[in-house]
C-alpha positions in Angstrom: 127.4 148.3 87.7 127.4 147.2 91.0 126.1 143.7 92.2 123.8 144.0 95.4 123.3 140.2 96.0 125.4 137.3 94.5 123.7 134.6 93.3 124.2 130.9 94.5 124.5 128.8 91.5 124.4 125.4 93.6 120.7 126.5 94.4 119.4 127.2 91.3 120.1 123.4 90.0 118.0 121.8 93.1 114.6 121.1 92.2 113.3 122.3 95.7 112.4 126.0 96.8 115.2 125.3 99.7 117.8 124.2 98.0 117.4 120.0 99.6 117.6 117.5 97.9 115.3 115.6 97.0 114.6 112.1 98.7 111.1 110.0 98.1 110.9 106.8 100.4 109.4 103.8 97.9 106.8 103.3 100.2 105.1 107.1 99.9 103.5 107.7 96.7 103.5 110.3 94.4 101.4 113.3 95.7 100.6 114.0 92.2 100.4 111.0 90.7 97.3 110.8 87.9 96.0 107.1 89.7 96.0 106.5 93.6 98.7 104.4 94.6 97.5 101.8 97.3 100.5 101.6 100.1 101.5 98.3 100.6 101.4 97.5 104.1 102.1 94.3 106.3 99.5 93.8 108.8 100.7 94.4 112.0 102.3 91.8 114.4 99.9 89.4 116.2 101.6 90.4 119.7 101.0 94.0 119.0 97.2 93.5 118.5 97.1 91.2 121.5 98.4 93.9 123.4 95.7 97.1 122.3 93.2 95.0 122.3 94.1 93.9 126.1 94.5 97.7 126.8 90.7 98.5 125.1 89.2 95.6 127.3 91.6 97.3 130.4 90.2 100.6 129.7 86.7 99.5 129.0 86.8 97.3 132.6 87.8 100.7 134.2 85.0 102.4 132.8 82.4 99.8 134.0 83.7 99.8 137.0 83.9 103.2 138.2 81.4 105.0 139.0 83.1 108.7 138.6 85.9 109.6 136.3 88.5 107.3 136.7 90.9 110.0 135.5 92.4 113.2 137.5 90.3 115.7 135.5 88.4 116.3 132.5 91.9 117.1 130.0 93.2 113.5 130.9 89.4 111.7 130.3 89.5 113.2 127.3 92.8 112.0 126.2 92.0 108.9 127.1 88.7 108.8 125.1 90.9 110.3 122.0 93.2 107.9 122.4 90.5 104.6 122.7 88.9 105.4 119.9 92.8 105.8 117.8 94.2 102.8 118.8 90.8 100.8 118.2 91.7 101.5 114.4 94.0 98.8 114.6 91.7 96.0 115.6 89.0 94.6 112.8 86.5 97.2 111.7 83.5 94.8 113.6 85.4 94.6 116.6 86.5 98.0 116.8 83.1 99.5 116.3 82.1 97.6 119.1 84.8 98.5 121.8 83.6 102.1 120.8 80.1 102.2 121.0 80.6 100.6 124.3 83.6 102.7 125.5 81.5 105.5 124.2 78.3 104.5 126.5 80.6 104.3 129.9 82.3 107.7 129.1 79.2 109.2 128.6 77.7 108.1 131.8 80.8 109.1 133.2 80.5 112.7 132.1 76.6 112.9 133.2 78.2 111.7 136.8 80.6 114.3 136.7 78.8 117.1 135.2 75.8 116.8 137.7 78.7 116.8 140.4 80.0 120.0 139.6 76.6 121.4 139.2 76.0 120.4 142.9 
């Protein structure tokens, strides 16, 4: 009998379809754990909310301000909206809410400027 394919016997002992091992960093829980695992994890440095939440008052002063898109087109406003409302996730749920719904107000202002500029 001939053998078409030899096996690899250093495969079939992993526990993983491609033959890795196995690694689990203490900090991710189990996927299939029975109870939810809450992560542990330290609150962020003071300095480091200092600074988004002097880039969200930046950003928000920009939109006030302008009175088109302060951006080069529509792709980079988006971003820019998409990235506001991310980065307000690190702030305190109050606060954050806030810096939206105002962000939110400019941007759309912003959008009925430019919208009604193309349309002319």
């Amino acid at each position: 009998m001939t053998v078409l394919y030899q096996s690899f016997p250093h495969l079939l002992a992993e526990h993983t379809i491609s033959g890795m091992g196995t690694y689990r960093s203490s900090r991710q829980p189990d996927l299939f754990a029975t109870a939810p695992q809450a992560l542990s994890q330290e609150p962020p440095p003071a300095e480091f909310i200092t600074r988004i939440r002097g880039e969200l008052t930046d950003t928000l002063a920009r939109v006030r301000e302008a009175s088109a898109l302060p951006w080069r087109d529509l792709t980079a406003a988006t971003l820019a909206e998409l990235r506001f409302n991310s980065i307000a996730g690190w702030l305190p749920e109050h606060e954050a809410s806030a810096l939206r719904a105002a962000f939110q107000c400019e941007i759309s202002r912003l959008y009925l400027i430019a919208e009604t500029d193309d349309e002319a």
